[in-house]
N, C-alpha and C positions, 0 to 999 in steps of 0.2 A: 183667844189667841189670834192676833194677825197676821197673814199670809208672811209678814216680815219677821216677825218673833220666832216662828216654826220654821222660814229655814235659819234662822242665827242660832234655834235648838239644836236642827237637825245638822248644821258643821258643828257646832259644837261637842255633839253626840259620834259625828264623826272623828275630830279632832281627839275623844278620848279614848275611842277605841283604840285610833294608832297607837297612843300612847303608848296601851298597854300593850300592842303588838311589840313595839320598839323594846319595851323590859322583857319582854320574852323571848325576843330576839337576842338580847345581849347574854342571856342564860343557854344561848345554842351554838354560843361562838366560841371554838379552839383554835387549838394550831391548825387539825387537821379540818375542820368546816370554820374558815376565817369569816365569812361574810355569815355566819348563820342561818337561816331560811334560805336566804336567797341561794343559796352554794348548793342546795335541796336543790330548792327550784331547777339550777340550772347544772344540775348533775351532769345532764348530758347520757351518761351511759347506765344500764344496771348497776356495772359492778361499783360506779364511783357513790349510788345511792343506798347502794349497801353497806360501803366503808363507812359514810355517812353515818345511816344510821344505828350501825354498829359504835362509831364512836360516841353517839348518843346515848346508848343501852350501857355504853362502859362507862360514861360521867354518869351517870342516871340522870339523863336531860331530854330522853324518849318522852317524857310525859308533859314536859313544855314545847316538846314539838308540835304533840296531838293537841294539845291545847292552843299551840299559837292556829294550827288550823281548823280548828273550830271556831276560835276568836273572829278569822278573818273571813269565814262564813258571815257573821255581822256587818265585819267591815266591805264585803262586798256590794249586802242591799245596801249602807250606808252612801258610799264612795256612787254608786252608781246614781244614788236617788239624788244623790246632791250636784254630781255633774248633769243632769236630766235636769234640773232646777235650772243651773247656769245656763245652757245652752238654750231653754225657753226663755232666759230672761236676754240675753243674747237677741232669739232671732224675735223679742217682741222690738229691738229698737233697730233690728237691722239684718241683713246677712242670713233670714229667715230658711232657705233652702239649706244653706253650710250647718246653719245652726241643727237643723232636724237630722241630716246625716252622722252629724259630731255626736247628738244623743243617742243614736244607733249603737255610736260606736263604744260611747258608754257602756251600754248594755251588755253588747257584745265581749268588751273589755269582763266584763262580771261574769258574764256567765263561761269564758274561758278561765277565768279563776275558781270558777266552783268546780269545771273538771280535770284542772289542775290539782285542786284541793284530793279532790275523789281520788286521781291517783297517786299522789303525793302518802296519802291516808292508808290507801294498798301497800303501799312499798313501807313505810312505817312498820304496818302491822305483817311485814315479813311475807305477802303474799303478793300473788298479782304476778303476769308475763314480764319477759325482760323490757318489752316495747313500752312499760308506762314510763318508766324515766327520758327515755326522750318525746315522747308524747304530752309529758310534764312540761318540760322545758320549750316547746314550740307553742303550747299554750301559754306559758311565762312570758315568752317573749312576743307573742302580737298581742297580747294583753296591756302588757310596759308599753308597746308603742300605738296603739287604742288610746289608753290610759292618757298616754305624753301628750300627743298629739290634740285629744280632745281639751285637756288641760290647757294647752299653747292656743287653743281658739278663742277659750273662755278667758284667757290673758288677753288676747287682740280687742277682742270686742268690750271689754273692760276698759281699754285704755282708749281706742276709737270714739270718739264722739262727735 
């Protein structure tokens, strides 16, 4: 397999895990959590991620939550390996400094979603201080804008030539 083949695998391997995050997500969407995950994610307070996931445990849709985050355990190394890809293929034709920061923040992006996940996972399974749910949600958000950000580089340097 060629350097080119293995990353068209590896988005593609990305491309399906969203997938299946996205069918999982629409199995966690009510009245009361419109956005599904994401309304986890950005709970904000204890008691709104306990409504949450009380409304979960009364649709019995607790079990597509734990699974949607364990799902994006995957899609973390995913999402990350394959922005770390762009950003070297980036800074081999240009912008080599921006490019190596933006893979950082790749990473970093990931690895604030895996301790998002961790306490996401706590509050789930009914345990854990009040302080994870905003602790969740501040790693949700410089995660998205990690995420964004390094995404909007590897669009620049795509379209630059």
């Amino acid at each position: 397999m060629t350097a080119r083949q293995g990353t068209v695998a590896l988005v593609a391997a990305t491309l399906m895990v969203l997938a299946l995050l996205g069918w999982l997500d629409l199995q966690l969407t009510s009245a009361v959590v419109p956005h599904g995950i994401l309304s986890f994610e950005f709970a904000t307070t204890h008691g709104r991620a306990v409504e949450i996931v009380a409304e979960w445990r009364r649709l019995g849709d607790a079990g597509f939550a734990a699974a949607s985050l364990g799902v994006d355990v995957a899609f973390l190394v995913l999402y990350a390996t394959v922005l770390r890809r762009g950003c070297r293929w980036v800074g081999a034709r240009r912008w080599a400094g921006a490019s190596r920061g933006f893979a950082v923040a790749a990473v970093v992006a990931a690895g604030l979603d895996l301790v998002e996940n961790l306490a996401l996972g706590a509050l789930l399974a009914g345990a854990g201080p009040t302080w994870l749910a905003p602790a969740a949600t501040a790693c949700a958000t410089i995660k998205f804008v990690a995420a964004a950000a390094t995404i909007g580089f590897l669009g620049c340097g795509a379209v630059a030539r």
